[in-house]
Each structure stands twice: as structure tokens, then as C-alpha cells.
ROTI-204068 format. One record per residue (C-alpha): x, y, z; chain. Coordinates in nm, 3 decimals. Layout:
# residues N
+---------+---------+---------+-------+
!      c1 !      c2 !      c3 ! vexdo !
+---------+---------+---------+-------+
!       X !       Y !       Z !     A !
...
+---------+---------+---------+-------+
END
This chain:
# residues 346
+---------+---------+---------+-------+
!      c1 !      c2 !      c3 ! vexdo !
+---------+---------+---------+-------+
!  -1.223 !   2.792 !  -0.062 !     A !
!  -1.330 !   3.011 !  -0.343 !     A !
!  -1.713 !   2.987 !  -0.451 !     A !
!  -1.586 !   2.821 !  -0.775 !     A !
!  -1.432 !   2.529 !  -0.640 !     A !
!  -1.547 !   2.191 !  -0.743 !     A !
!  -1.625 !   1.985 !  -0.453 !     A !
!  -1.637 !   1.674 !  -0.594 !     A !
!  -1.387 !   1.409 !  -0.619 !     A !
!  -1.406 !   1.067 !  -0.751 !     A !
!  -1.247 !   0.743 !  -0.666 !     A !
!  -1.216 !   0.418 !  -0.957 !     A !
!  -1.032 !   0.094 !  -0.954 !     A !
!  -0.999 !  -0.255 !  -1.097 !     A !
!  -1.303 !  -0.413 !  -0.852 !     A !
!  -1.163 !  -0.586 !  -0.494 !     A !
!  -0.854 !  -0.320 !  -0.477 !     A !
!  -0.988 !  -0.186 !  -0.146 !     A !
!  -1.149 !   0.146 !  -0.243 !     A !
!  -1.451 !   0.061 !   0.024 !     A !
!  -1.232 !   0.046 !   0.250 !     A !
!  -1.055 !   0.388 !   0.159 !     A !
!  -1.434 !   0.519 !   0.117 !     A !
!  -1.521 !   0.443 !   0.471 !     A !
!  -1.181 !   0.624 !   0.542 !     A !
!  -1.278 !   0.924 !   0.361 !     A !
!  -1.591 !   0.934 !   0.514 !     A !
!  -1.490 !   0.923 !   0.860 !     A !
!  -1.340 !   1.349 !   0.795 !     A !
!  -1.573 !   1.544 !   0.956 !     A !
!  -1.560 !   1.770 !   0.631 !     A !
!  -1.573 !   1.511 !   0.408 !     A !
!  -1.834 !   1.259 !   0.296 !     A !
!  -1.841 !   0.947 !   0.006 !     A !
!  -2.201 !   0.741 !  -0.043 !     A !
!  -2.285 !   0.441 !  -0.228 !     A !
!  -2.180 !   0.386 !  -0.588 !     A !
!  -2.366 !   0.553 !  -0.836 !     A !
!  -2.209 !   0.485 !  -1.141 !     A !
!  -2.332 !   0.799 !  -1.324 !     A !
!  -1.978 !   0.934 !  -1.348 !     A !
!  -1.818 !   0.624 !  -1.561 !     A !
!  -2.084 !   0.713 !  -1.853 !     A !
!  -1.923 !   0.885 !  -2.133 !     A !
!  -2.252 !   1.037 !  -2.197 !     A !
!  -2.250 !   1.236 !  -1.907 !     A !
!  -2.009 !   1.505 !  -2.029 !     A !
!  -2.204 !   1.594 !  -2.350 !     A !
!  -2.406 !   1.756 !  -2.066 !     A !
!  -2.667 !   1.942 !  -2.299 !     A !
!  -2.704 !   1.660 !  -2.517 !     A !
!  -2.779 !   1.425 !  -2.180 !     A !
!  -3.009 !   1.652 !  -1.999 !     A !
!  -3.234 !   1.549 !  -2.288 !     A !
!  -3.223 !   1.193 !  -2.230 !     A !
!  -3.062 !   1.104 !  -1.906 !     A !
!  -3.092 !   0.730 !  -1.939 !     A !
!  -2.833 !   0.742 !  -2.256 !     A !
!  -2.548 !   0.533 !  -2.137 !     A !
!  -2.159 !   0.499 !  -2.340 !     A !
!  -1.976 !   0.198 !  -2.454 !     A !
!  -1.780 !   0.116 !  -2.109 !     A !
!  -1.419 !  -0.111 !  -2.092 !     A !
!  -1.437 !  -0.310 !  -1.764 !     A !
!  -1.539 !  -0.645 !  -1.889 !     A !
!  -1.746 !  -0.779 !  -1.601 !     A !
!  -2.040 !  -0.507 !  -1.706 !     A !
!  -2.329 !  -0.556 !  -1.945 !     A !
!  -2.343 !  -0.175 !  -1.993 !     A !
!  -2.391 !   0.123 !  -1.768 !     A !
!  -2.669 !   0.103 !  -1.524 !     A !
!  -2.732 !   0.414 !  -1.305 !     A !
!  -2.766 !   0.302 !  -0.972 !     A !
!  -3.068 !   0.466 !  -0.832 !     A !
!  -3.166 !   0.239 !  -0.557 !     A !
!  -2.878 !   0.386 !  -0.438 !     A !
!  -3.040 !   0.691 !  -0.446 !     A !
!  -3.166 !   0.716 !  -0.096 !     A !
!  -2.797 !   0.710 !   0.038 !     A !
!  -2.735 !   1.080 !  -0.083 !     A !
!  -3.113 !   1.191 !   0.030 !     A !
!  -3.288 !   1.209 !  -0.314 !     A !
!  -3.574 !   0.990 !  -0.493 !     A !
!  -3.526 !   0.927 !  -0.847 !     A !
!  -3.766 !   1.185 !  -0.964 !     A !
!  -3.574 !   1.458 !  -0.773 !     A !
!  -3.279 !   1.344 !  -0.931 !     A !
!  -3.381 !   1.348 !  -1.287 !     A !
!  -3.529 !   1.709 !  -1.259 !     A !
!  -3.169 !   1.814 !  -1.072 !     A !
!  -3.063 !   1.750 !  -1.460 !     A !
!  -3.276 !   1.969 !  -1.653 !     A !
!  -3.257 !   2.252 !  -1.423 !     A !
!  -2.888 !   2.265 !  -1.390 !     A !
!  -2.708 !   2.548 !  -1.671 !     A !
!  -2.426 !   2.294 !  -1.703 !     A !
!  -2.232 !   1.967 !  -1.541 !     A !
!  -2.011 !   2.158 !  -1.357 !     A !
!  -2.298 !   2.328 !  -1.210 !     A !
!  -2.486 !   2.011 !  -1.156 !     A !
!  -2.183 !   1.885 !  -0.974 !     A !
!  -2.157 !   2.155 !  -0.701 !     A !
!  -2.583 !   2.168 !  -0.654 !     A !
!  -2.538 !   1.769 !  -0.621 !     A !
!  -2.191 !   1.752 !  -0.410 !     A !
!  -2.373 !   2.068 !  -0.183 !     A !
!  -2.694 !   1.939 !  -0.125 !     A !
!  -2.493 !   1.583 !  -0.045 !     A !
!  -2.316 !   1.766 !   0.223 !     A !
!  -2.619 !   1.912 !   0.358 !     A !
!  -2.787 !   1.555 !   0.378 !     A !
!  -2.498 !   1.445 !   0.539 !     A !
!  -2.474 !   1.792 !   0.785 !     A !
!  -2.131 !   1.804 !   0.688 !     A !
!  -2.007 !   2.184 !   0.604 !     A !
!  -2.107 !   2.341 !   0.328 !     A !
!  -1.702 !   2.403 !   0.214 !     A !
!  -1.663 !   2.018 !   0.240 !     A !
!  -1.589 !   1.793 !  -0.003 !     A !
!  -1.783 !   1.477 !  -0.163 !     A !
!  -1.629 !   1.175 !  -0.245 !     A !
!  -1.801 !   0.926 !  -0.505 !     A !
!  -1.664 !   0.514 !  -0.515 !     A !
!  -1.767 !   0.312 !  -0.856 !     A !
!  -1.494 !   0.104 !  -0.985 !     A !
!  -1.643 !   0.201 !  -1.331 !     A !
!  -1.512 !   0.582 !  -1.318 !     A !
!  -1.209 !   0.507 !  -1.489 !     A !
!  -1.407 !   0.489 !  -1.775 !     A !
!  -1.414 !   0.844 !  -1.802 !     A !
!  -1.113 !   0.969 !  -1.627 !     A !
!  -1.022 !   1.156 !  -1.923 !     A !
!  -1.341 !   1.374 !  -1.946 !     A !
!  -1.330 !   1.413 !  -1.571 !     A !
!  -1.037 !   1.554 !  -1.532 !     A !
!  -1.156 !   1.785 !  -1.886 !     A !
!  -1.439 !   1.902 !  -1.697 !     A !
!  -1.306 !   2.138 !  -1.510 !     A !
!  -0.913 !   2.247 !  -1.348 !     A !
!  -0.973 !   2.158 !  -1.026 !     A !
!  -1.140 !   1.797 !  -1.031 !     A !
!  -0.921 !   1.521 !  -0.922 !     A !
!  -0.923 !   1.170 !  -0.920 !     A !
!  -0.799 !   0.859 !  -0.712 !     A !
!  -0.714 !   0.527 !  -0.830 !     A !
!  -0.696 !   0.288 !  -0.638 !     A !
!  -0.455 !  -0.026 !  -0.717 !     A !
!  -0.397 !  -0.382 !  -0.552 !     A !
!  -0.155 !  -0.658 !  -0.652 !     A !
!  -0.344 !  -0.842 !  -0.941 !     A !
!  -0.298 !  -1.168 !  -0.761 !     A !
!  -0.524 !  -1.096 !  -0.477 !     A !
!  -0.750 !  -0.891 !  -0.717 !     A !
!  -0.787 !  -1.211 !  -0.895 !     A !
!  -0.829 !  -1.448 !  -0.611 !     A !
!  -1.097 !  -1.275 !  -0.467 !     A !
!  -1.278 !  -1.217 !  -0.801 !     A !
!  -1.294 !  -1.626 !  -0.828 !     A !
!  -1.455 !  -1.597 !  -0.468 !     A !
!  -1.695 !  -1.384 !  -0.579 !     A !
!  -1.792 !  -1.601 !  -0.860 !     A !
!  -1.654 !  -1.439 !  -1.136 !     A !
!  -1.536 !  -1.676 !  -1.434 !     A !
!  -1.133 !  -1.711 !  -1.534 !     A !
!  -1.132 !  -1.491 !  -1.823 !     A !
!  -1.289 !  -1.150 !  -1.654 !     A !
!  -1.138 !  -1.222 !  -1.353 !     A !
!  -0.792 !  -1.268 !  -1.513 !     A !
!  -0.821 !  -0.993 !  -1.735 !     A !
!  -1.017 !  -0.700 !  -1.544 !     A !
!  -0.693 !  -0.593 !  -1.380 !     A !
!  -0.498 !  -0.507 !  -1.636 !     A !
!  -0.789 !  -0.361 !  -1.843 !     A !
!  -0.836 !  -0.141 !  -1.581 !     A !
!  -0.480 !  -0.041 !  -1.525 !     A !
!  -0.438 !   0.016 !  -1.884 !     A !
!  -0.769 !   0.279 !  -1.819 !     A !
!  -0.593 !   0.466 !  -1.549 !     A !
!  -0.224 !   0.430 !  -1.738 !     A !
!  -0.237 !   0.750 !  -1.921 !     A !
!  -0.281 !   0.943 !  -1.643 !     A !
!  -0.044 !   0.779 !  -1.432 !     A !
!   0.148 !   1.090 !  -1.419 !     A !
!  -0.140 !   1.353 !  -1.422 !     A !
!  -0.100 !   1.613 !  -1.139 !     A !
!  -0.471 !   1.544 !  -1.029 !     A !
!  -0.462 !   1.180 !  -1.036 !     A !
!  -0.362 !   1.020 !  -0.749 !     A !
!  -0.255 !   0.656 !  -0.694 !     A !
!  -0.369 !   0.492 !  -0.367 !     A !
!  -0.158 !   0.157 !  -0.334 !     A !
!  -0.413 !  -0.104 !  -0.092 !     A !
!  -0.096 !  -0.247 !   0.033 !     A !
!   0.029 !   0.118 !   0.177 !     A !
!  -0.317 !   0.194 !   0.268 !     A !
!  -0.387 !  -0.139 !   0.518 !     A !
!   0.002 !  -0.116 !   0.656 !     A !
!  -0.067 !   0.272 !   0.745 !     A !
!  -0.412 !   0.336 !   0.689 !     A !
!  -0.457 !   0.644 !   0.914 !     A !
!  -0.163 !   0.875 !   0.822 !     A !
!  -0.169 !   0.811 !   0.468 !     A !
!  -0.540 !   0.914 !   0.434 !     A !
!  -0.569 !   1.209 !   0.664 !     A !
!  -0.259 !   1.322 !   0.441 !     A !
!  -0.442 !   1.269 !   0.162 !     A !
!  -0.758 !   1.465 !   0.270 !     A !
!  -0.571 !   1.764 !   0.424 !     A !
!  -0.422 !   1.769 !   0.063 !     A !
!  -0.759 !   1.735 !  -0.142 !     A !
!  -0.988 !   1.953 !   0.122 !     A !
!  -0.763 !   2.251 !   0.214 !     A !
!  -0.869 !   2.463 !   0.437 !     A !
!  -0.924 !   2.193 !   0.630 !     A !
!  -0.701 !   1.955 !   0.837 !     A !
!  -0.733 !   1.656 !   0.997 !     A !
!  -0.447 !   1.479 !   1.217 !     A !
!  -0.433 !   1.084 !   1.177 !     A !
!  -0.520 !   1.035 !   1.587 !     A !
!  -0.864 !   1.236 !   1.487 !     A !
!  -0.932 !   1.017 !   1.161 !     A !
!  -0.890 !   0.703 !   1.415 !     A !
!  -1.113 !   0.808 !   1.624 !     A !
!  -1.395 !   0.917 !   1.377 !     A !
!  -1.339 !   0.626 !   1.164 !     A !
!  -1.429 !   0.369 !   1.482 !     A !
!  -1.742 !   0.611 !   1.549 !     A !
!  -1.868 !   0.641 !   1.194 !     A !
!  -2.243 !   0.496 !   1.169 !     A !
!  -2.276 !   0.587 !   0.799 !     A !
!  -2.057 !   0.355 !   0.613 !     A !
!  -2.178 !   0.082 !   0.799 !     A !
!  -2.520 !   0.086 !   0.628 !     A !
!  -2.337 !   0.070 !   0.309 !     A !
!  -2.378 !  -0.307 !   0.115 !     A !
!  -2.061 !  -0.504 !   0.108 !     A !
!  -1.984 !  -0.860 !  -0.023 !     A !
!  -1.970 !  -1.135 !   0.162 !     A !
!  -1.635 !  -1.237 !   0.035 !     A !
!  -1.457 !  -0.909 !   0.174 !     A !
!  -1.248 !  -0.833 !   0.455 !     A !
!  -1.254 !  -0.468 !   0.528 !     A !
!  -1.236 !  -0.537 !   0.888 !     A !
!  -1.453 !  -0.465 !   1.155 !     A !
!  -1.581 !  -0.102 !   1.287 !     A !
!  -1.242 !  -0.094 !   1.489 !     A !
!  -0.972 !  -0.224 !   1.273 !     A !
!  -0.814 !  -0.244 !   0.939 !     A !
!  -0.770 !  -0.566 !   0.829 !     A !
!  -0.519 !  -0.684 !   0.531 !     A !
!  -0.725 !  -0.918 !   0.326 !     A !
!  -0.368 !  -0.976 !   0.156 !     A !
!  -0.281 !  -1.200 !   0.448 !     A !
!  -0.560 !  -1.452 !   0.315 !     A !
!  -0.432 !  -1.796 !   0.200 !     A !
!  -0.461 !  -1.766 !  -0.202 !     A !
!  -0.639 !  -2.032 !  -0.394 !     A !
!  -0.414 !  -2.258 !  -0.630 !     A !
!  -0.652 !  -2.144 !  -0.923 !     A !
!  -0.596 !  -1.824 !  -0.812 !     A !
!  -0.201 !  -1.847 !  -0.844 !     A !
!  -0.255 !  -2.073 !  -1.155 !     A !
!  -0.440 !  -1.777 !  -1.357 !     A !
!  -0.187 !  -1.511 !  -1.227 !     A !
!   0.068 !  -1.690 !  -1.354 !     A !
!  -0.060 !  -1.754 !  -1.722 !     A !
!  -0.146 !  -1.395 !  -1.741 !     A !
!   0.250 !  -1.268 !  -1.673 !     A !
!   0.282 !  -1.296 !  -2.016 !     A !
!  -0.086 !  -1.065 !  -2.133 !     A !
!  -0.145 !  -0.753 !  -2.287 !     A !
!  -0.379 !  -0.543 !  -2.379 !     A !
!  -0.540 !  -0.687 !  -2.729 !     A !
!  -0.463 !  -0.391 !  -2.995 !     A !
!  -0.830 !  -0.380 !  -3.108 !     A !
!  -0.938 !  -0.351 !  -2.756 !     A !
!  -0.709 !  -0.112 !  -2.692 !     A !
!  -0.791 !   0.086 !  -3.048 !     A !
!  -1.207 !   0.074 !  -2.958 !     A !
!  -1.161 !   0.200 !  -2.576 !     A !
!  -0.845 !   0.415 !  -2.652 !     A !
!  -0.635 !   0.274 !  -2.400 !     A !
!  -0.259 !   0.165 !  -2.443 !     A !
!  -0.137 !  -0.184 !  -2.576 !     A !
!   0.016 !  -0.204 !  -2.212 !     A !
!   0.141 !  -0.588 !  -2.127 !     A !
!   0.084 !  -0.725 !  -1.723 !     A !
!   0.458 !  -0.750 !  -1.662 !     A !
!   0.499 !  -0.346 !  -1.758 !     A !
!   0.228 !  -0.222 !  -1.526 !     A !
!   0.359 !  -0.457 !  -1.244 !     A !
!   0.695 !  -0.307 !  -1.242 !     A !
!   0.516 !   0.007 !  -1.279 !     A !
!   0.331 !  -0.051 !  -0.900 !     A !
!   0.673 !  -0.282 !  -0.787 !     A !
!   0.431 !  -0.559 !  -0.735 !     A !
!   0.656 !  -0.899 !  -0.771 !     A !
!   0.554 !  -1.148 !  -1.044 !     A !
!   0.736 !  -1.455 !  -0.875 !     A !
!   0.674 !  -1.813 !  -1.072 !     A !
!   0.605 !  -2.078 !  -0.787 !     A !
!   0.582 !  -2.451 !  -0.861 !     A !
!   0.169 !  -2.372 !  -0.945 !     A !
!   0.060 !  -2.491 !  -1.325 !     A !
!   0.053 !  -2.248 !  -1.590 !     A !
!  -0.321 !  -2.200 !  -1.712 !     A !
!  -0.478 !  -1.951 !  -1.977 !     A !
!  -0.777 !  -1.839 !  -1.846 !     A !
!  -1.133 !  -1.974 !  -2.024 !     A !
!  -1.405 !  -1.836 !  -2.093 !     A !
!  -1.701 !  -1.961 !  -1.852 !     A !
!  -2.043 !  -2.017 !  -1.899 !     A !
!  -2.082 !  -1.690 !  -1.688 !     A !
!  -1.826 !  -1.529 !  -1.882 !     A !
!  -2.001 !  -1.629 !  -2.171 !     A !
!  -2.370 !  -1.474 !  -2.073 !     A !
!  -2.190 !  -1.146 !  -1.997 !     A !
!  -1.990 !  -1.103 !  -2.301 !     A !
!  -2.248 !  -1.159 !  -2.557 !     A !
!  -2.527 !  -0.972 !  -2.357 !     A !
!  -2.248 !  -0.705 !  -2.381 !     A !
!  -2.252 !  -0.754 !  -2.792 !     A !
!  -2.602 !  -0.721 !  -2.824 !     A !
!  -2.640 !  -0.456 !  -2.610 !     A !
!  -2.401 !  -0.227 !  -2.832 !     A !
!  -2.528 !  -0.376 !  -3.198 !     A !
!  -2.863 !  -0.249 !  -3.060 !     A !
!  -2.720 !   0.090 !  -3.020 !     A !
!  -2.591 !   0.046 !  -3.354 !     A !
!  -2.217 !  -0.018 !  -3.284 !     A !
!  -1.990 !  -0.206 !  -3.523 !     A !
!  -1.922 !  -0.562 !  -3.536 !     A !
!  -1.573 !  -0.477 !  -3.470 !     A !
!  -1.663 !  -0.275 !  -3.140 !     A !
!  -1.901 !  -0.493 !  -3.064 !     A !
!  -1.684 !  -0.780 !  -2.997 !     A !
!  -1.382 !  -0.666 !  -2.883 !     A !
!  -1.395 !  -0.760 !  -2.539 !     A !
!  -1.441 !  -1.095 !  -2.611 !     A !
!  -1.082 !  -1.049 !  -2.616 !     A !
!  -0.959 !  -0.809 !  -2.437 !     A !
!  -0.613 !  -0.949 !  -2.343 !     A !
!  -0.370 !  -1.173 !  -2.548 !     A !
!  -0.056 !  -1.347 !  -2.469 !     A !
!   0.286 !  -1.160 !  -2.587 !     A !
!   0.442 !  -1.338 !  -2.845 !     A !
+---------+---------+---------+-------+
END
């Protein structure tokens, strides 16, 4: 592994598609290691590195509808050994972000007294928000998305307390992110269906792919996966079923809510709204396209057909949203455009 080599890799995803699950996989490598979510890596800002050093609280416009904005987390902080203050100057002293990345990915590695030729993995659903600069960054970063069938994406987004119309829509929105790229040679998709039926194998394949020179068989990966103390200190949602510290669990098998089904089934007919898709850049890409894209079955059952509403919840979010970019100056136009982010096809 030349001294050039970017050691970082990120991981995004529509929310409940099973990337803590693949994190805790990751993880368990001996050479590899994936903290908390950060979500530094989603802002746009980022990138313009010289512009952000000077101001490393400016945050971008971001497409996943759930969010208010972009909010650095750095209570999470403590999970990759640094205070906030530490963190901040790592900024200013860096000569540029890909620089930053290997100081930050190296001196994770050290925290975690993994080796110093490992490789850092970093989970925030958000990060397809920037895919495209990612992979611009530099030649060797990759990315993993992470995908789920929509209708237990949604389910477990009601559970969670999200309202119809984010929880309906965030799928898609977030497909539509990671579309482009669908074919990229460093983006690779990780299906949750393929990951709970085989877990091991299909991860240690993917590290000994990513983190060349090392290897790691799927027995080994087992093994450190049931003995990993890290992940376990990591916060998870009461609504999830990862499993326990021995066993992969398919949170697919879960009965589905009739709300749940109800939704999925008025969104079959969705796509992306074209002034969404004009603000964020993202393709005018309808539900039924991207599920034949991941062969994920859209099968009507004898459920009612029900456009999702817009919640009182909902509601809070997406005008705190507005504000929050006609402070910054934004346009009426951008400013409101995920209020409706998905339409029906005519």
C-alpha cells in the first residue's frame, strides 16, 4: 500500500437499509475500523476545502428530506478519540482534504490500535449527498451504498415515528442520489437482503477487495465479529433488529404494518418531482424503474391504495428546512422544493 493511498472509505444509504449492521461487519477486520456517524462527509461544503478551513461550521443545501440541515455530529467525537477543539484545529493545519483525510483516517486507526496500512470506514446515511465530490476528491476513494427493499425501509421508518410523506418518499430520493453512479467502478452496491442471507462471505469479500494487502477469510470475520466490544457501544434505535453480539438477524422477516403496505403501494406509481430533481441534480427517476433496477418485487396485495400526507411532524421539518435555507439566502424555488419531492406519474 503505497504512501499515497487514501484510507478512507465511506458508506451512505436511504436510513433503516442495514448499513449498522454492515458497519459492525466492517469493523470486526482486524485491519479495518468504522465509528459513529459524523456526518461531515454529506456537506457539500467540505470539498471547497480552503474556502471551509475558514469557517468549518458552513454547512450545504442537503436532499434527504427527514433533515433540517447538516449538523456535524461532534458528540460523536469521542468515538474516534478527539474533543471538538482538536478537531477544528486538525482543519486549519491540514495543506488540503485529501491530506486531512489520511491525518484523520491514521490517527483513527491509531485510536483504534488497528495498523497503520488499515483502512477507515465512516456510516452516515447523509453521504450520498456528496457522492459526486467524493469520488472527485481523489482516484482511489470509494464508496458503498447500501440498499433495502423500500417496503421494509418504509415500515420501519413509521416505527420510528417518522410521518407518511418522508417516510414514503426518502427511499427513492435517496436512490435517485446514488443512481448516477450506479455503474461507477468505485461505487459499490451492498443489497441488505444478500448481506443478512450471507453476511460473512459477502463482507470479508468485500474487505479483501477494498483493503488489499490484506485478507480476511469469512470463518475469521465470524469469529471477530462475535468478539467485537467496539460496535457495541455504538447508539442504535430501539426499533432495530441487527441481532444480537452472536447472530445476524433478518429484520425482513418482521410482520409489516398494513400502513406500511398501504404507503408502498401508493408510491409504485412516484417519481422524482422535476424541480427537486433540477435543485439537487439528481435524475427524474420513477419507484417502479429503480425497483427493477435492485429486482425488488412491487406485488399489489388486497391492502388500500393511500398517497402519503404530510404530518404534523412532517410539517415542522419541512418548513424548518425552508427557513433554514432563505436564511442562507436561497431562492424561493430551492427553498421549497422538498415540500415535494416526489409526484405521482401521470
Amino acid at each position: 500500500m503505497g504512501e499515497d493511498r487514501q484510507q478512507l472509505i465511506l458508506l451512505g444509504n436511504s436510513p433503516s437499509s442495514g448499513s449498522t449492521l454492515l458497519a459492525d461487519l466492517l469493523d470486526s477486520a482486524p485491519f479495518a475500523a468504522c465509528g459513529p456517524e459524523l456526518e461531515l462527509f454529506c456537506n457539500r461544503e467540505l470539498y471547497d476545502f480552503s474556502r471551509f478551513q475558514r469557517n468549518p461550521k458552513r454547512t450545504s443545501n442537503i436532499a434527504t428530506l427527514k433533515a433540517t440541515g447538516i449538523h456535524t455530529r461532534y458528540d460523536h467525537l469521542p468515538g474516534y478519540g478527539l474533543s471538538h477543539t482538536e478537531f477544528n484545529n486538525s482543519f486549519k493545519e491540514a495543506p488540503d482534504l485529501n491530506a486531512w483525510i489520511q491525518d484523520f483516517a491514521r490517527g483513527f486507526l491509531a485510536f483504534r490500535k488497528k495498523p497503520k496500512n488499515g483502512m477507515v470506514f465512516e456510516k452516515t446515511p447523509q453521504n450520498a449527498n456528496a457522492i459526486d465530490l467524493w469520488l472527485d476528491t481523489h482516484p482511489d476513494h470509494h464508496f458503498i451504498y447500501t440498499v433495502r427493499h423500500p417496503l421494509y425501509v418504509l415500515d420501519s421508518l413509521l416505527r420510528r415515528g417518522w410521518g407518511p410523506y418522508t417516510a414514503s418518499a426518502t427511499w427513492l430520493v435517496n436512490v435517485a442520489l446514488y443512481w448516477n453512479f450506479r455503474e461507477h467502478p468505485r461505487v459499490h452496491l451492498v443489497k441488505y437482503e444478500d448481506l443478512v442471507g450471507d453476511p460473512f462471505p459477502r463482507v470479508s469479500a468485500l474487505l479483501n477487495m477494498l483493503c488489499s494487502p490484506h485478507h480476511i477469510t469469512a470463518e475469521d470475520l465470524r469469529k471477530s465479529y462475535e468478539e467485537n466490544p467496539y460496535r457495541k457501544q455504538v447508539k442504535r434505535i430501539s426499533t432495530w433488529s441487527t441481532g444480537d453480539d452472536k447472530s445476524v438477524q433478518n429484520a425482513n422477516n418482521r410482520k409489516v404494518s398494513n400502513k406500511a403496505q398501504d404507503l408502498f403501494e401508493g408510491s409504485l406509481n412516484t417519481l422524482i418531482d422535476p424541480r427537486f430533481a433540477s435543485v439537487y441534480g439528481i435524475p427524474e427517476l420513477s419507484m417502479r424503474e429503480a425497483l427493477d433496477f435492485f429486482d425488488y418485487s412491487a406485488e399489489k396485495t388486497e391492502g388500500e391504495y393511500v398517497q402519503a400526507s404530510v404530518s404534523i411532524n412532517d410539517a415542522k421539518k419541512l418548513w424548518m428546512k425552508s427557513l433554514r435555507y432563505l436564511l442562507r439566502g436561497e431562492s424561493w424555488r430551492v427553498s421549497q422544493a422538498h415540500h415535494r419531492a416526489v409526484i405521482q406519474k401521470k
